[in-house]
N, C-alpha and C positions, 0 to 999 in steps of 0.2 A: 504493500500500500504506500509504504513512503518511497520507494521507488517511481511510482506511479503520477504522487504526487509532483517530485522533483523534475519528473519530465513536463508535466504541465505547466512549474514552474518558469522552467525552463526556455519553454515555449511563448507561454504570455511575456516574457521578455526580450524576446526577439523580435515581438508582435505586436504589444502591446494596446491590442485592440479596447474601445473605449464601452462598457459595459450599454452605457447610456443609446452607443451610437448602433452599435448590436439590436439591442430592443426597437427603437425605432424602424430600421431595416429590417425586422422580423414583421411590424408594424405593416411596412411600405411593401412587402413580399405576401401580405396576405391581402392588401387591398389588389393587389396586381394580380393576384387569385380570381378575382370577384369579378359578377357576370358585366359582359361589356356590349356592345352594340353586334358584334361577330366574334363569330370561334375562333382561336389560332393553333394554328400549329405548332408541336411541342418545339422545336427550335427555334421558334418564334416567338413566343410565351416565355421561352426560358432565358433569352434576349430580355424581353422587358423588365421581368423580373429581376435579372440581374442589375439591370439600369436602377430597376424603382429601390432594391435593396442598395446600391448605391446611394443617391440621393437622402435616402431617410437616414441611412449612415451621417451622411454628413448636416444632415439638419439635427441628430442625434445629437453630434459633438460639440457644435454650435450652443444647442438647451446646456451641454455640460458646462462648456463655458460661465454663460452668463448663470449658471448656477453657481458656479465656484467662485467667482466673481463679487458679485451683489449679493447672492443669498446666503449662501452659507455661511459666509463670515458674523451674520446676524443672528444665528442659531446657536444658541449654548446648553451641551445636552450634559444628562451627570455622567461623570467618570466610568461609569458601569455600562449603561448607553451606549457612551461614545465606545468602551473594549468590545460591548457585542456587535457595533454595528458596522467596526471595520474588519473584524471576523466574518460575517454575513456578505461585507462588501469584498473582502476577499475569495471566498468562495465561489460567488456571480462572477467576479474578474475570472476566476481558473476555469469555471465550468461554461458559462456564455457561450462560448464559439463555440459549443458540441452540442450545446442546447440548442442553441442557432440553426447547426445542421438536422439535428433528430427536429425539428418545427418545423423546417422547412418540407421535407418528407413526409409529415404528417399532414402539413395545412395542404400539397400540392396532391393527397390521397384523399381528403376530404373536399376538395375544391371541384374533383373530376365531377360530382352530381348536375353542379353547375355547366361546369362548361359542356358535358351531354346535355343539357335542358336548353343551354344556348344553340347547339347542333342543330337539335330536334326542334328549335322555335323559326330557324331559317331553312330549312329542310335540307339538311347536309349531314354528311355520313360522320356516324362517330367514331371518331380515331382509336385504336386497341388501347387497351390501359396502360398497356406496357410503354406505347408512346409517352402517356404522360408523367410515367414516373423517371421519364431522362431527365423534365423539368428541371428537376432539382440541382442536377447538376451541372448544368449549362448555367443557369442563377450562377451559380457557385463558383464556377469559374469565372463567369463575366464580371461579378461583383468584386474577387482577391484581385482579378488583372487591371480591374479601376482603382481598386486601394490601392495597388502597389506603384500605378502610376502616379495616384496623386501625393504617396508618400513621397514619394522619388523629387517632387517638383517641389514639397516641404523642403524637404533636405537640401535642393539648393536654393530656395532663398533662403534658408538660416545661412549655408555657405556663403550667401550675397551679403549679408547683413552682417558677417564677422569680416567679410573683408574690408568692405564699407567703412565701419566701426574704426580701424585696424589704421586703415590706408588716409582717411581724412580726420581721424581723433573725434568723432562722433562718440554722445552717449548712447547708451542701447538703446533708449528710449527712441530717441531724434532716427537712428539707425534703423527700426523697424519702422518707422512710419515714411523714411526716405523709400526703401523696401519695399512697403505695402505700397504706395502712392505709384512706383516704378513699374511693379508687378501688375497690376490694375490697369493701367494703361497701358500694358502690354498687349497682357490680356483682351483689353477693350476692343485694341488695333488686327489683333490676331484674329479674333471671331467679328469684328466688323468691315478687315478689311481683306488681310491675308486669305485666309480663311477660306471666304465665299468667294474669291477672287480666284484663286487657284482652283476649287472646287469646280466651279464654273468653267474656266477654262477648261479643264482635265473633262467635264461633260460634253464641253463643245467640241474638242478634239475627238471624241468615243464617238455622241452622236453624230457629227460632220461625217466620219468614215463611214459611219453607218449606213447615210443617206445615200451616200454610192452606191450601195451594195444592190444587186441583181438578186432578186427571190427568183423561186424555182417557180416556175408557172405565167411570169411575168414577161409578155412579149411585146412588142411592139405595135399600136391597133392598126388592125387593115380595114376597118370603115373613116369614112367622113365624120362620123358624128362624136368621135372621140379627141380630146386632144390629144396631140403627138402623134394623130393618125395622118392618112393621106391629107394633104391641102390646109393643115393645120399651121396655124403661124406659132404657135408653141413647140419646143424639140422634146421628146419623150425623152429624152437625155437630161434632159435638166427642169423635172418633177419632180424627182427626189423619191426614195424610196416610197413613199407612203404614197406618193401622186401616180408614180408610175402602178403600183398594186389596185388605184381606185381607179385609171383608165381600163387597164385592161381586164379585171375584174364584172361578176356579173354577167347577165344569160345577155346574148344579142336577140337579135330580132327571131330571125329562125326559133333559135332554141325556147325564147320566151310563147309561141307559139304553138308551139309540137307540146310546151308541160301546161300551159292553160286552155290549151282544145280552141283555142280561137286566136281570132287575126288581133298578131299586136305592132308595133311601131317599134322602130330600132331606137335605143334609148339614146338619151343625148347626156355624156358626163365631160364635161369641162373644168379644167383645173390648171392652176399657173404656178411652180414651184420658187424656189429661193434663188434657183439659180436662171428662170426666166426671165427676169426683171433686176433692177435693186431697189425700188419702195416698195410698199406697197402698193400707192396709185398706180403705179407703173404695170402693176402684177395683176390688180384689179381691171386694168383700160384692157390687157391682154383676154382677158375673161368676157368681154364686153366685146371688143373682137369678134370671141370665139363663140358667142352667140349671135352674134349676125351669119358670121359667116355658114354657123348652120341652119338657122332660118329658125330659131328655136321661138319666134314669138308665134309660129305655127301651133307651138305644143299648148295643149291643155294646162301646165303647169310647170315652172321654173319654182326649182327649191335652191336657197341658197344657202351654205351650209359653211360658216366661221368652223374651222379646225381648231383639233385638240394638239398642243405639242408638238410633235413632230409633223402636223401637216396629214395627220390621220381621218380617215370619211369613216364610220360603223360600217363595213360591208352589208349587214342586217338592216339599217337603217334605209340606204341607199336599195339593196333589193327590193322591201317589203314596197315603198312606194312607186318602183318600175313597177310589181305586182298589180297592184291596186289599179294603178293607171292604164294598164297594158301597155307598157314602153314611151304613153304620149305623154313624157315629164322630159324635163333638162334639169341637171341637178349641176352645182358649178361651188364650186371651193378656189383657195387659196392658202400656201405654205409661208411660215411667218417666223418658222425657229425650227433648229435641229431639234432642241431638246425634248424629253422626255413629257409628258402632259404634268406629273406632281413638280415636277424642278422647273417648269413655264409656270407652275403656279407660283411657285414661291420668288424666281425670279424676270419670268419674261410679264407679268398680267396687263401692264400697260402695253406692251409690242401687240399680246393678244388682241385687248381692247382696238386697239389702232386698226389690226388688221382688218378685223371686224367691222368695225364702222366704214372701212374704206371700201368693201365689200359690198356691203348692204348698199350703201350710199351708190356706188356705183351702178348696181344691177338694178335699182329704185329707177334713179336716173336715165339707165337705156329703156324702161318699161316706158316710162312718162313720154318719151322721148319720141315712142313709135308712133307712125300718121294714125288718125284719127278714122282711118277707112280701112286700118290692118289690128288685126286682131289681136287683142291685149292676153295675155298669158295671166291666169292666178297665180300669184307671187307668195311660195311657202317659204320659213323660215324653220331651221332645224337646228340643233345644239344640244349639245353631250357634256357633260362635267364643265370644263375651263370652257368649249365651245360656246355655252349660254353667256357667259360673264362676255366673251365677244360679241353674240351678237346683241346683249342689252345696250353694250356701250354706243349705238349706233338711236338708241331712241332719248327721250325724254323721261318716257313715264309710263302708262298704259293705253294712254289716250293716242299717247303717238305711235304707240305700235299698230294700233287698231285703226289708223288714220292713213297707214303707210303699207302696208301687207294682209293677205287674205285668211293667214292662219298661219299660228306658232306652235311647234311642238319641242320644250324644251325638257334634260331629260337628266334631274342629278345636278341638280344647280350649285354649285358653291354657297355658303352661306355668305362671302363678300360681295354678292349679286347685289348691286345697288336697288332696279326695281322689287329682284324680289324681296327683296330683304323689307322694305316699306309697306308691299301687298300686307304681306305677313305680320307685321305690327299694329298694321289696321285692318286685320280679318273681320268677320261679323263676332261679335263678342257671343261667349260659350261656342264656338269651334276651337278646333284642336290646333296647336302651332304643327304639327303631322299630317293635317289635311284638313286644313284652313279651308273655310267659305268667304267672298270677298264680294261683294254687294250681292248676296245671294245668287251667288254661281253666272248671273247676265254675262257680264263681261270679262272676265279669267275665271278659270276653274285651276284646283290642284288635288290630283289624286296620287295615292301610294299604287292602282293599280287601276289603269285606263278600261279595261273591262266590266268597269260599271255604268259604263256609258254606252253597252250594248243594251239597241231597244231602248235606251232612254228619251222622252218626250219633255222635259223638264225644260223650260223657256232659258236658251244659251244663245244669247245675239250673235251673229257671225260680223267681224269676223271670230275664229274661235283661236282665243290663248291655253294653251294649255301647258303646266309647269308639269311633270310625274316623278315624286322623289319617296322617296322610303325610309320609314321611321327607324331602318339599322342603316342609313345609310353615311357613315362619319362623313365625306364631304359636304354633306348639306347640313350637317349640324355643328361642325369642328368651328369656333372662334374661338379668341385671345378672351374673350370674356369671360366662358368656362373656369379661367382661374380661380374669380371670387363672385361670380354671380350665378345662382341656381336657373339655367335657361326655363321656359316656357314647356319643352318639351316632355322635361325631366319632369314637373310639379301637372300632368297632365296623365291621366289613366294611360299604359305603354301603347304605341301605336301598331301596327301589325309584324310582330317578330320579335320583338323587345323584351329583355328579358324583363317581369314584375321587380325582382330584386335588384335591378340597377337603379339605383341611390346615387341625389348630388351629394359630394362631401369636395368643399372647395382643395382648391389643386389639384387633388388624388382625381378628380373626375378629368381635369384638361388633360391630363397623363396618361387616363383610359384613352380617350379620347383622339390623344394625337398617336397612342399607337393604334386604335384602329383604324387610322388614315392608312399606315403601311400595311394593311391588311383589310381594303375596302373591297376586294373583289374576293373575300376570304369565303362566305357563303355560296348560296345557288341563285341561279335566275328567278330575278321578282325579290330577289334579297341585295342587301349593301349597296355597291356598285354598280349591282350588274342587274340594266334593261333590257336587252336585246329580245323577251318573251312577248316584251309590253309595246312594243314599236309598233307592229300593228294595230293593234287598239287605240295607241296613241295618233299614229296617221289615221284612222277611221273619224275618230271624233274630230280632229283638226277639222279633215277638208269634208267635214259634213256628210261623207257618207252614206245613203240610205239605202232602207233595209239593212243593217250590219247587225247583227244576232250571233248567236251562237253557233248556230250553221252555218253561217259564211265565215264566220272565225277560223271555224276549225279547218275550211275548206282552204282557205288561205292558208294557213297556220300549213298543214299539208304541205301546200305547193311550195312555201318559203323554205320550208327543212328540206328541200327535196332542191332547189332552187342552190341552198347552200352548203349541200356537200361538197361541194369541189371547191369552195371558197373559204379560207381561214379569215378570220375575226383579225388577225392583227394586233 
């Protein structure tokens, strides 16, 4: 036993982990347990938890401080007291860290009810048990590899501050606050400028090679009605990955014929990548072009469609409405950034915006534009995650979308959406911030699942707004506010998927919260991120559709699976 002991001794002083900071991190490790917007995956799970047992660590040591500090010195216990209680406090000091790890392995075997109930609330398969008892150890590692690094960066600023001290005859005092103020400002420069700057670059270099790159399936189009095809003033060489896959992508005319039993139209897709142009106006007038030159104000309908990140279209999106239409649609985009759609949100959103409004603005413009004796095209508007936040940046308000375009279907909106964000503040009072009513349904609607607007009769003035987000969905709920204010959503009966026991507790929920951003597409279809079930429903109610019921649903629903086998999502 005294062997036993002197090893643990041993150890807590090589270690000398802070009992305080343990407990807290045991704290932060059980709240990163608890049920969230979506499931994760145990190597992903054991990522956060590691991070969260981190930071409570350090808010741990922090409470220790200002206890040892301010409080304790005020405390005068008796003699007898004071021997039991640094006996006691000795004991927590030796045992802690084992304590630490036997909690950790318990709370991540008690925790698994949960995160099945999470599974089963978005209809996703649950993981073997065995998966999640790695948890713990991935935690465990993530958490000693973050102490060790932040002891390491202790250790040299005390090294700074003895030489400081040493080299200019500084007090210790004067020396740690030269120290702290140097380090802080390092700091500051490093994560606001180095940082994201190199970050960024080292994105732009991966995503740039990226955009070059050739998919397998991706050729060249041999119609007029594509860009980069015959007699196109755009080069299919420089659409960029995502532009070249949304040309030549999708049934043509034949084929869109032969799977719907009747005569359809060769569809019309036009797009201008980064390396067409250098503005966007430039990109946009190219687009503008590219619809004369097909004659697209022949078509029944022109969707324009503001890109996600790298210049991506929804294949699903794009098919379901060539469906719908039988090929007499023109749908038309533009590429505005290599990057990724999460890393354009966090650093491209104005480039987005821009591109967006120069878009809209421009395809507004050649509609207006056309003689008075040729035939105007219905003008749809489409947008996916980052997509919508492009194309609001092109209106005013509600009034102006509905003043300028014949139907919006937008789909997973950010929660920095300027209009939506205002709809939803001033919904009809007792609706849900999950699916808001907003001058009772007339003039925008928002639903978690467009399918309820099969066979609906309910007075919806055209033209028709329609937002479709979901109540697990973290980009439509994730803000900076989550830190210290209880959202709307949270203090509201759970909206469809949600688990009943997710609970605001400030901070700990923004931290849910921002890691189920890295894990938005974690669920199934009709869950989190991911729309693509709901796209037709969503274009049925858009462009007013009649007769759409359940029987034409599925009849469609049919042809689009069947449409979409030979075509990856992207």
């Amino acid at each position: 036993m005294t062997r036993v002991l002197d090893t643990l001794r041993r150890l807590w002083d090589i270690w000398l982990p802070s009992v305080t900071g343990l407990t807290v991190a045991a704290l932060a490790a059980w709240v990163s347990l608890m049920p969230s917007l979506l499931p994760r995956a145990w190597h992903y799970q054991g990522i956060v938890t590691g991070v969260s047992m981190f930071v409570g660590y350090g808010v741990g040591v922090a409470l220790r401080t200002l206890w040892r500090k301010f409080v304790a010195p005020q405390i005068k216990l008796h003699p007898d007291l004071d021997a039991l209680g640094n006996k006691l406090l000795l004991f927590a000091r030796l045992s802690a860290p084992y304590v630490l790890v036997v909690y950790l392995i318990t709370a991540t075997a008690t925790a698994i009810r949960w995160q099945d109930q999470v599974s089963d609330l978005v209809e996703s398969a649950r993981p073997p048990w065995a998966d999640y008892m790695r948890i713990p150890w991935i935690a465990l590692a993530i958490f000693i590899g973050l102490l060790v690094a932040a002891r390491g960066l202790r250790r040299l600023y005390q090294l700074f501050v003895r030489v400081v001290s040493r080299k200019f005859k500084l007090g210790e005092n004067t020396a740690r606050l030269t120290g702290a103020v140097l380090a802080t400002v390092l700091a500051f420069g490093i994560v606001q400028g180095v940082v994201p700057r190199l970050f960024f670059e080292a994105a732009n270099r991966i995503s740039g090679a990226q955009n070059t790159e050739d998919l397998p399936g991706t050729t060249r189009p041999t119609v007029p009605e594509r860009s980069g095809g015959p007699e196109s003033v755009v080069n299919f060489d420089d659409l960029g990955l995502q532009g070249r896959r949304f040309v030549s992508g999708g049934l043509d005319q034949a084929e869109l014929t032969d799977l719907m039993e009747e005569p359809a139209e060769q569809p019309i897709r036009l797009y201008a990548g980064l390396e067409s142009a250098e503005t966007d106006d430039d990109r946009s007038a190219l687009v503008v072009e590219e619809l004369n030159r097909t004659r697209a104000w022949e078509r029944e309908a022109v969707v324009i469609v503001p890109t996600t990140g790298t210049g991506w279209i929804n294949p699903h999106a794009a098919q379901a409405i060539e469906l719908l239409s039988a090929g007499d649609v023109a749908i038309v985009g533009t590429q505005y950034s290599y990057l990724p759609s999460w890393i354009s949100f966090l650093a491209d959103r104005e480039k987005a915006e821009a591109a967006g409004r120069s878009l809209i603005e421009a395809v507004v413009g050649w509609r207006q534009s056309l003689p008075p004796d040729v035939h105007h095209p219905n003008l749809y508007l489409y947008g996916e995650s980052l997509g919508t936040q492009a194309g609001e940046a092109a209106f005013s308000g509600i009034r102006d979308i509905r003043n300028t375009v014949d139907g919006v279907l937008w789909m997973g909106p950010p929660n920095s959406n300027r209009i939506w964000r205002s709809l939803v503040e001033r919904r009809d009072p007792g609706t849900p911030a999950t699916e808001p009513v907003y001058a009772d349904g007339l003039l925008v609607r928002f639903s978690e699942d467009p399918a309820e607007f099969r066979d609906d009769d309910t007075p919806w003035i055209p033209p028709h707004v329609l937002y479709v987000q979901h109540a697990t969905d973290p980009v439509v709920w994730w803000t900076p506010d989550l830190m210290f204010d209880r959202p709307a959503w949270l203090s509201e009966p759970p909206g469809k998927g949600r688990h009943p026991g997710m609970t605001y507790m400030p901070v700990f929920t923004f931290f849910q919260v921002t890691a189920d951003l890295g894990n938005a597409i974690g669920g199934s279809q009709g869950y989190g991120h991911l729309y693509d079930h709901q796209i037709l429903d969503g274009w049925a109610a858009v462009t007013g559709r009649e007769e759409w019921d359940d029987d034409e649903f599925v009849r469609f629903a049919r042809l689009h699976d069947r449409a979409m086998e030979s075509q990856e999502r992207g």
